[in-house]
C-alpha positions in Angstrom: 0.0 0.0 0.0 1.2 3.6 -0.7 0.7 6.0 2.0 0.0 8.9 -0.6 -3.1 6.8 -1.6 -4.1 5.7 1.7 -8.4 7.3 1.9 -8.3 9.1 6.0 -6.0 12.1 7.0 -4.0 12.4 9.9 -4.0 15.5 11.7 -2.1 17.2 14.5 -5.0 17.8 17.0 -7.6 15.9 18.7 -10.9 16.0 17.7 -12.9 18.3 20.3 -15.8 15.2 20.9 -13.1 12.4 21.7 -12.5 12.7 25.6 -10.4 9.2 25.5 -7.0 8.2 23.7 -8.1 5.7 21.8 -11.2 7.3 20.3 -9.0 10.6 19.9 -6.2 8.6 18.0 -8.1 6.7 15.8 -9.7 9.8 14.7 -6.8 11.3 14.5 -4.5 8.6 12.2 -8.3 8.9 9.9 -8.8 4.8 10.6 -12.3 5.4 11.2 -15.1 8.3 10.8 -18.3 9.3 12.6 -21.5 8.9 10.2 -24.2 9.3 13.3 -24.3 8.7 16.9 -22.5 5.0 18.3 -22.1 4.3 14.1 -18.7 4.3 12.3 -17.1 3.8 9.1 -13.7 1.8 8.7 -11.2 2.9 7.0 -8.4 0.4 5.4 -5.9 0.3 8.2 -8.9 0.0 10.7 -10.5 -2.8 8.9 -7.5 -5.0 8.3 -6.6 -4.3 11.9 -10.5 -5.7 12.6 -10.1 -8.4 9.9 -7.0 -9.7 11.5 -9.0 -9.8 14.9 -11.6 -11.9 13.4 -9.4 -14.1 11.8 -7.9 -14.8 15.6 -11.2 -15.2 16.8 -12.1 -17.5 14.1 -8.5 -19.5 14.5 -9.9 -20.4 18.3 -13.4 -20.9 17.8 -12.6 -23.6 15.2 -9.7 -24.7 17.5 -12.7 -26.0 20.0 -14.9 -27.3 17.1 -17.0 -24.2 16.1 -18.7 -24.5 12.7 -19.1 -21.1 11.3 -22.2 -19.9 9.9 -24.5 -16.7 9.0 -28.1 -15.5 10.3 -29.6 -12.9 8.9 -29.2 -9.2 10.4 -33.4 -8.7 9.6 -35.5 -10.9 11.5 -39.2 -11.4 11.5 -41.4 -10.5 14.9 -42.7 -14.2 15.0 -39.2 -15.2 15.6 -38.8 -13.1 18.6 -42.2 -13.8 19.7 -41.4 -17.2 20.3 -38.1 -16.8 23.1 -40.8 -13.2 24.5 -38.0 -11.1 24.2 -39.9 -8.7 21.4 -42.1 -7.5 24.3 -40.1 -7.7 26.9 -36.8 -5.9 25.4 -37.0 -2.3 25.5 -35.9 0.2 22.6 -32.8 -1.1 22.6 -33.9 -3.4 19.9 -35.3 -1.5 16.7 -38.4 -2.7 15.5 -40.1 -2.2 12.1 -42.5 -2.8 9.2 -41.3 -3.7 5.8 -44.0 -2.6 2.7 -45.7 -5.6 3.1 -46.3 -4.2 6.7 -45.0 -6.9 8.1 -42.9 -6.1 11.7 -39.3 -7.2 11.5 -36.5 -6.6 13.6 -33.0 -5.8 13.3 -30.5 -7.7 15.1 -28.8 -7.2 18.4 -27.8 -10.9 19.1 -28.8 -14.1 17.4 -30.1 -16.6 20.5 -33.7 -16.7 18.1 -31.7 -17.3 14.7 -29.3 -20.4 16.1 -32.1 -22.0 17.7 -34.3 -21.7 14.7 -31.6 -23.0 12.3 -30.5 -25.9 14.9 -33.6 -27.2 15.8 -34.8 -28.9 12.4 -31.6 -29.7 11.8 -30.0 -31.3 15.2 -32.8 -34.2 16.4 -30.3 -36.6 18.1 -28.0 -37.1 21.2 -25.6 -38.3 19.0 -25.2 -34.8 17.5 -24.3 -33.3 20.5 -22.5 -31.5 21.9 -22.3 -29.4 18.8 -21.4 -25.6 18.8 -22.2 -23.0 15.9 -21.2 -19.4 15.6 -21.2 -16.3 13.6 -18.8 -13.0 12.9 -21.8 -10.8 12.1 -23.2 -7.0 12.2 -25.3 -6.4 14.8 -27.5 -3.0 15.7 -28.1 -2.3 19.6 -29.6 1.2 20.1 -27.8 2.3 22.9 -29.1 5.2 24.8 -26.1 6.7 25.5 -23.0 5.8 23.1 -19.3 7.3 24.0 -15.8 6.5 23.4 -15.3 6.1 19.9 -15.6 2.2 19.5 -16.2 1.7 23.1 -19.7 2.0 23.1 -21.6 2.0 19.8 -24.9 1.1 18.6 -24.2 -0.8 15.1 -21.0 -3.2 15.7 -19.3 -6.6 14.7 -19.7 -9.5 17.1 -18.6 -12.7 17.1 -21.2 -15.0 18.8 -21.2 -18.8 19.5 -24.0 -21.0 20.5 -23.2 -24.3 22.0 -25.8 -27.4 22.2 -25.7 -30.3 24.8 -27.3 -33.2 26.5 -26.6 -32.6 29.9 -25.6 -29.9 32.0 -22.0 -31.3 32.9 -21.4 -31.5 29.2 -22.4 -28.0 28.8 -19.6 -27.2 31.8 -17.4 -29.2 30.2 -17.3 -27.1 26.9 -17.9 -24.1 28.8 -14.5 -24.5 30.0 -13.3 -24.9 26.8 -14.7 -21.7 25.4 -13.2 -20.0 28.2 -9.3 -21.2 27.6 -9.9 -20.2 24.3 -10.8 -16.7 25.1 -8.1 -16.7 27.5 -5.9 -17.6 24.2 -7.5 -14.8 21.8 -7.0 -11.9 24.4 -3.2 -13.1 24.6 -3.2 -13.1 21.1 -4.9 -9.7 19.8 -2.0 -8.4 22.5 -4.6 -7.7 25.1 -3.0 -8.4 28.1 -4.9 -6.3 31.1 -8.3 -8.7 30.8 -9.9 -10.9 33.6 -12.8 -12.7 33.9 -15.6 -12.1 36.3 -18.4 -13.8 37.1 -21.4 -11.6 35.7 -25.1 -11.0 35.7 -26.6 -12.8 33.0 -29.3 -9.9 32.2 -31.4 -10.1 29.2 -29.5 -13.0 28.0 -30.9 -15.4 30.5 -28.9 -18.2 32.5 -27.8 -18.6 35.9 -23.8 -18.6 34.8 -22.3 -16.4 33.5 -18.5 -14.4 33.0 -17.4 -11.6 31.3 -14.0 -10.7 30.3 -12.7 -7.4 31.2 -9.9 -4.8 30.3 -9.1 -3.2 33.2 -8.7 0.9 32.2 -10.0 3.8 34.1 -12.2 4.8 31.2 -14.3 1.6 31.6 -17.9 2.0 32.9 -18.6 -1.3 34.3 -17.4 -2.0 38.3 -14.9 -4.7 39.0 -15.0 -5.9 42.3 -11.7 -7.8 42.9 -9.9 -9.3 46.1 -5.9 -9.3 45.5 -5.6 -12.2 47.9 -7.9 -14.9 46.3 -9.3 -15.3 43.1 -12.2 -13.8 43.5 -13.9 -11.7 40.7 -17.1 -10.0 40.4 -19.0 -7.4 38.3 -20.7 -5.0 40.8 -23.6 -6.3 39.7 -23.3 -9.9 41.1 -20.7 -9.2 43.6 -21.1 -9.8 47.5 -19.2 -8.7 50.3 -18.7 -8.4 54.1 -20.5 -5.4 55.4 -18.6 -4.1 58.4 -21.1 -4.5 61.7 -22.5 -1.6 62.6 -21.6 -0.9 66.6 -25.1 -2.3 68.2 -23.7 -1.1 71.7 -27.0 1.2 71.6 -29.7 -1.4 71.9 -31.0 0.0 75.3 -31.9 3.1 73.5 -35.5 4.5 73.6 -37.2 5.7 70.4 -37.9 9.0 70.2 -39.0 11.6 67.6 -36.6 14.0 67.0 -36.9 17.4 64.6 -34.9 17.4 61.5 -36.5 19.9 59.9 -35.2 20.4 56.3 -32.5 17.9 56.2 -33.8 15.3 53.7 -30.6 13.8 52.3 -28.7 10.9 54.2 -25.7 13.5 54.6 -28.3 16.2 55.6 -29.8 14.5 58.5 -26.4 12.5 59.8 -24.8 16.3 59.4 -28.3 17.8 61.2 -27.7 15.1 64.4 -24.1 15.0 64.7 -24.0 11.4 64.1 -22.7 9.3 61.4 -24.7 7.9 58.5 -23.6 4.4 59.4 -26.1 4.9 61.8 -28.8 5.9 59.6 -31.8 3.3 57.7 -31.8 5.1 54.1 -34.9 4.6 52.1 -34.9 4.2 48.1 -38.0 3.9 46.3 -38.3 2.6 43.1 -41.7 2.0 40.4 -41.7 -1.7 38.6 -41.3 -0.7 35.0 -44.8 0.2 32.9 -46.7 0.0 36.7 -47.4 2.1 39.5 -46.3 -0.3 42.2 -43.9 0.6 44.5 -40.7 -1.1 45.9 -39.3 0.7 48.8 -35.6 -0.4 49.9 -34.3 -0.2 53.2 -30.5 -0.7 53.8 -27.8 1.3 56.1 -27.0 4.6 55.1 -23.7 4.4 54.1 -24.4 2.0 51.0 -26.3 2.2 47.9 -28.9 -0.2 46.1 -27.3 -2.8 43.8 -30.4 -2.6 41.1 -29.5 -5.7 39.3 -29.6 -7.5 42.6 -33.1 -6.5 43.4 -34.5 -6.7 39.9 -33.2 -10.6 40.5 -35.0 -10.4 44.0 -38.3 -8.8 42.8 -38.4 -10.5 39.4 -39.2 -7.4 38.2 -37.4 -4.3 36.4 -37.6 -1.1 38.4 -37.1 2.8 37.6 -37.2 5.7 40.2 -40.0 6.4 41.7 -41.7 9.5 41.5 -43.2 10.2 44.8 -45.7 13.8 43.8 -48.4 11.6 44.2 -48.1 9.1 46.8 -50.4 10.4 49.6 -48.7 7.9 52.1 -44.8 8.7 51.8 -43.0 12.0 52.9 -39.9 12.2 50.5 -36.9 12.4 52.5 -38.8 11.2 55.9 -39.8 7.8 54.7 -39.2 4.8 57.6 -40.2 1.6 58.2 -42.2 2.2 61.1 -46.0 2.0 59.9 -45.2 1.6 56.5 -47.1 -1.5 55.8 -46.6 -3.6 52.6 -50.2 -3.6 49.8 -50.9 -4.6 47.1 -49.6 -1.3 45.5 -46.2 -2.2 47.5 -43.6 -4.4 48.3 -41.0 -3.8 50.8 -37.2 -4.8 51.0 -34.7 -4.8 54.0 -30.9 -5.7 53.3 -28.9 -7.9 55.2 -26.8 -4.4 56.3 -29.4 -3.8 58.7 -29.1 -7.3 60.3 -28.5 -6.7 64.6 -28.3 -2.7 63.9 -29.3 -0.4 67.2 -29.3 2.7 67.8 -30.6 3.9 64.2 -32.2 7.0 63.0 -35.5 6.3 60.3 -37.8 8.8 58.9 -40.6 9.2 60.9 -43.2 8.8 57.7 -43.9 12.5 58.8 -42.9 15.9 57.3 -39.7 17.5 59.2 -39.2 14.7 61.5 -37.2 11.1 62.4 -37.1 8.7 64.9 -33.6 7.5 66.7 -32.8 5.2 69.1 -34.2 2.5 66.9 -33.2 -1.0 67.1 -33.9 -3.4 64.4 -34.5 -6.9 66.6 -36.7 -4.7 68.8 -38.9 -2.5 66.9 -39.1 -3.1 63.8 -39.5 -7.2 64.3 -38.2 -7.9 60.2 -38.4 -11.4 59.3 -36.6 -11.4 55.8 -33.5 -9.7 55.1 -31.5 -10.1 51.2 -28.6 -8.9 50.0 -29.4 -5.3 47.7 -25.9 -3.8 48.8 -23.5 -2.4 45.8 -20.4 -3.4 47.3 -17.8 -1.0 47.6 -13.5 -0.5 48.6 -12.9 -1.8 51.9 -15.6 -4.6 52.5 -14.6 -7.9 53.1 -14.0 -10.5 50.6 -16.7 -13.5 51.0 -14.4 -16.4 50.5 -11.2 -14.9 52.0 -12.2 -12.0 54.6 -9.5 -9.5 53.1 -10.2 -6.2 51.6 -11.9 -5.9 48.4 -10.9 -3.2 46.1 -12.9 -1.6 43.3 -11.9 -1.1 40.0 -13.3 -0.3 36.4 -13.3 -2.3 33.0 -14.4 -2.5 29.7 -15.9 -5.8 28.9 -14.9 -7.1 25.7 -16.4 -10.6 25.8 -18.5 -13.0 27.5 -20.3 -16.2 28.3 -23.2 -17.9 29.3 -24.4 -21.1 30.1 -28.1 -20.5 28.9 -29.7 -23.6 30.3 -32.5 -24.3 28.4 -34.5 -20.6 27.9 -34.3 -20.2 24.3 -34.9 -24.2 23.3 -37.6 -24.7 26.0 -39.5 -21.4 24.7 -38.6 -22.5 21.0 -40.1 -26.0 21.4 -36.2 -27.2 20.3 -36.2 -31.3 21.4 -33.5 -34.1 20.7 -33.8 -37.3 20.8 -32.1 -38.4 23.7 -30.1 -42.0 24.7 -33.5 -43.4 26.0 -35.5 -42.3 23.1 -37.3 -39.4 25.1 -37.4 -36.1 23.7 -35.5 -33.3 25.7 -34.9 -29.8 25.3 -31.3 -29.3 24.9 -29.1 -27.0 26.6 -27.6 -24.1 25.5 -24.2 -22.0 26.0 -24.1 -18.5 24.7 -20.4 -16.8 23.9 -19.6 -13.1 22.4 -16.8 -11.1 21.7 -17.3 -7.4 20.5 -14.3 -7.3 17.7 -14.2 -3.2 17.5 -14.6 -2.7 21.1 -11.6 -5.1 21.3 -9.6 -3.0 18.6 -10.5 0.5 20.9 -9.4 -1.7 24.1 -5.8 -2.5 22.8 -5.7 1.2 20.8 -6.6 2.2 24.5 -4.1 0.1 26.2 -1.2 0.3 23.7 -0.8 3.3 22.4 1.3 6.0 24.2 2.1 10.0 24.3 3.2 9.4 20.0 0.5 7.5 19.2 -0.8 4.2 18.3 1.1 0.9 19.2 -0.3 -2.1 17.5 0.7 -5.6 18.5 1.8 -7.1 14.9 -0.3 -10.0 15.9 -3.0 -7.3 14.6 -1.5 -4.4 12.9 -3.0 -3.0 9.7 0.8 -3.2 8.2 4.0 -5.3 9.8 6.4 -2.4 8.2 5.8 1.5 7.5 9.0 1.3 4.6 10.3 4.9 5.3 12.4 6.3 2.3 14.1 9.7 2.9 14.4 11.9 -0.2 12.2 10.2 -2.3 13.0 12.4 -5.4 16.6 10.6 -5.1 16.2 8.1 -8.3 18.5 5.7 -6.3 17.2 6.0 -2.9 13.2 5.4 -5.3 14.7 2.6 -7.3 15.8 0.7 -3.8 12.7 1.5 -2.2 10.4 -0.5 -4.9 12.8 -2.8 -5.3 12.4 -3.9 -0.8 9.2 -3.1 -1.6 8.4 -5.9 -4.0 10.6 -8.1 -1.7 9.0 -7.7 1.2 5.6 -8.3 -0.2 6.7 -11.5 -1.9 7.9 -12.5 1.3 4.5 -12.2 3.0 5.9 -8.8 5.1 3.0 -6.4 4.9 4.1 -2.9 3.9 2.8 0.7 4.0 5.2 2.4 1.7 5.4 6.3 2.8 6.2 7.7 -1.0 5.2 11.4 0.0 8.2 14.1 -0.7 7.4 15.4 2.5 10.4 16.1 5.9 11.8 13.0 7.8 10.2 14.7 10.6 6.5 14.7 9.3 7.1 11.1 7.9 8.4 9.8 10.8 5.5 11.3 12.9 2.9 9.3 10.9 4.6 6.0 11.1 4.2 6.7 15.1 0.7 8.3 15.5 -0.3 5.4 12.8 1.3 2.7 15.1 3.0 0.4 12.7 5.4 -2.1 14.6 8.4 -1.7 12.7 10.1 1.1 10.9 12.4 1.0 8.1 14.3 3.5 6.7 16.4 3.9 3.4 18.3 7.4 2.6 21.1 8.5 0.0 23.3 8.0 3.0 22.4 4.7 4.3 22.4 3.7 0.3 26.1 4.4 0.3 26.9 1.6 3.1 24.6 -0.6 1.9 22.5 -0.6 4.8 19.4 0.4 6.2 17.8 1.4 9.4 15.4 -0.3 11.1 13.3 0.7 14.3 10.6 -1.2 16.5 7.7 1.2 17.2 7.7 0.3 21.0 11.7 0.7 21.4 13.5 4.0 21.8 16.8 3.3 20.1 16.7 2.2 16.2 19.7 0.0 14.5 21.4 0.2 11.3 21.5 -3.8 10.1 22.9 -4.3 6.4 20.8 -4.4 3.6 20.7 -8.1 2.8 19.6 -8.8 6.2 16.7 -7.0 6.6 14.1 -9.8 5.5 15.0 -12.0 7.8 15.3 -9.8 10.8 11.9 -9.0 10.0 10.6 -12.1 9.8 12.6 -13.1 13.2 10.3 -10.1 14.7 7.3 -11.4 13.4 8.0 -14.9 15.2 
């Protein structure tokens, strides 16, 4: 490829909309270009990069049996009628009509598709365990998409479904899918991603992981101990609240003025106490009703939603509380607050053994303290609502947890039996009875991957590709390209290095050293080589690794080799 033909400018500044590096420097180098909100165009460099990505994916997934096929990105409603998730996912997935007036769908993940395909086709044990899987565009419409690649609404995924018999042979291959994960993130040069057990969500199942890059930038909660190998999204993780001190519990109740202190902060501030002492209230609405779910929990912690929209079997949104005639915003307690059949209410395990409390007194300006939890308020079902956060206690080990963000870049499930159960998929099975098999569902974002190592590799120059992944292996530098001898040599590597298999982005511009040897650093290509009038004269060229300081001047007829010694 020649640079002076390459479609996407490089330019000195970052764009004003790109707050993170990688989504500023792939901008920047021109690989890719906004065409609407979360939806991109790839340039070449950025597709190869993508292409080689897949090809890694691909390489594993057919390492652990995978047959690769294709579902459609348009779906028909019926389809998604039959698992329920076309009424019961939100606008996330975009619904319409084609002129027939028939309702279609566009997809944002294929559970509906594989099982459709497999279940005419797979009808005996003996075809098990089989596993199928796609590299596909998919279209999510995200509410709030940021980051460049990071979080988009139309995107490439690879997804895998797996079939089996039995539970223990889904486990078995579930395993499997997870060493070869393991294996791609090594391989795409990905090196800061962990796996933690995850919240299953829309996707169904009880199991699930994700894999995460661990970066500031991410969004999702990590809730790791550095002392075991415990790993958790926040959204499934547990820890060890520290006791409250329940010295108090010969306290007497008593209303006490709080006037306009509402928040947690407000009224702990107003009483000179602490908020550890404190019974928070959160109210929520189940989604499309006007049914209320009021939380209690200590004040110093927050609600984990996914944990009670597991609880409730139910998803929630904040309540509005203009026109509930019974609650006083910011003085809500469980004292007298009753449970209906407008309301259910939750208590978390943070209040278990907890005296000497301040609740709202259910009355404009006031609370009640000296309130112990055993005595009066007599609760005989406490769960577990609590976001966990730095400093509780590991569950398995007891040592501090710590907190961290990520980006997750893949995941699996282990479906159970949701989508074949609801899709009337059956096998026949050793006995002759027919079963529902049991699924495993596995995805890898491949852009989101592609932003993750931009993200992680690139540095204050630029990009930093892996070569495992890089749109090019060499960024052949020639200085004074108007020199016929210095232009003669250059073709003449050139067409050397591309019958050797060495991919090469030939910089042919008559532009500065300096400008050229910018680009071949904002762009990120792994090696440099250089050719000059000067370096003609010796018979040798220069040659530079993108992620080492110091270059080296090897001779000329060497310089296949040492390249292909770099490429392993």
């Amino acid at each position: 490829m020649y640079l002076s033909k390459l479609v996407g400018a490089r330019t000195k500044e970052n764009p004003a909309d790109a707050v993170i590096k990688s989504h500023a420097l792939l901008m920047r180098t021109g690989f890719i270009k906004a065409v609407a909100g979360g939806i991109w165009s790839f340039g070449m460099a950025a597709q190869r990069i993508a292409l080689k990505i897949e090809q890694i994916i691909r390489e594993e997934m057919n390492r652990i049996d995978g047959q690769e096929c294709s579902f459609p990105v348009v779906m028909p409603k019926e389809l998604w009628d039959e698992s329920g998730r076309y009424s019961s996912i939100g606008d996330e997935l975009i619904r319409f009509t084609d002129r027939t007036g028939h309702s279609l769908v566009l997809g944002m993940t294929h559970e509906e598709a594989a099982v459709h395909f497999a279940r005419d086709n797979i009808t005996s044990y003996v075809q098990l365990p089989c596993m199928i899987y796609q590299i596909q565009t998919k279209f999510r419409d995200e509410a709030r998409s940021r980051g460049g690649l990071i979080r988009v609404r139309e995107f490439v995924m690879k997804d895998a479904y797996s079939f089996h018999l039995t539970q223990d042979d889904l486990e078995e291959y579930y395993e499997k899918v997870f060493d070869a994960y393991v294996r791609i993130f090594k391989r795409i040069g990905l090196d800061n991603v962990i796996a933690v057990k995850s919240d299953s969500g829309m996707m169904g199942g009880k199991i699930s992981h994700e894999f995460m890059f661990l970066s500031d930038i991410g969004e999702d909660k990590l809730v790791i101990c550095s002392h075991c190998d415990y790993k958790a999204n926040m959204e499934v993780a547990e820890g060890i609240i520290t006791p409250n001190d329940n010295s108090c519990d010969n306290q007497t109740m008593r209303e006490v003025f709080t006037g306009s202190a509402k928040e947690i902060s407000e009224v702990a501030e107003f009483l000179k106490i602490t908020s550890v002492k404190t019974i928070k209230a959160v109210v929520y609405n189940i989604k499309s009703s006007t049914k209320q779910v009021v939380c209690f929990l200590r004040g110093d912690l927050e609600v984990n939603e996914a944990k009670l929209k597991k609880i409730i079997k139910c998803d929630v949104v904040p309540a509005s509380l203009s026109d509930s005639l019974d609650i006083v915003a910011g003085n809500i307690g469980p004292l007298g607050l009753s449970e209906s059949a407008n309301r259910v209410i939750v208590y978390d395990n943070s209040l278990r053994g907890c005296s000497g409390m301040v609740i709202g007194a259910n009355k404009p300006d006031y609370h009640i303290s000296g309130v112990s939890v055993n005595r009066d308020l007599k609760i005989s079902n406490f769960v577990d609502i609590t976001k966990v956060n730095d400093g509780m206690r590991c569950s398995v080990c007891g040592k501090p947890l710590t907190v961290k963000n990520g980006i997750e870049v893949g995941n699996i499930f282990q479906l159970g039996t949701k989508y074949t159960t609801s899709m009337n998929m059956k096998v026949l099975n050793k006995n002759g009875v027919l079963v529902n098999p049991i699924m495993g569902c596995y995805g890898i974002g491949v852009g989101r991957a592609l932003a993750s190592v931009a993200e992680d590799k690139s540095d204050e120059k630029g990009l930093n590709w892996p070569i495992s992944i890089a749109p090019w292996d060499v960024y052949l530098c020639p200085l004074r390209y108007d020199n016929e001898d210095v232009k003669d040599l250059t073709h003449q590597i050139y067409d050397e290095f591309v019958k050797a298999g060495i991919e090469t982005i030939l910089d042919d511009r008559s532009v500065s050293p300096g400008v050229k040897f910018t680009d071949s650093e904002l762009m990120g290509i792994p090696i440099r080589v250089v050719l000059s009038p000067k370096l003609l004269a010796t018979d040798s060229v220069e040659i530079k690794l993108r992620n080492h300081a110091q270059s080296e001047i090897i001779p000329r007829k060497d310089i296949i080799q040492t390249i292909l010694n770099i490429k392993g």
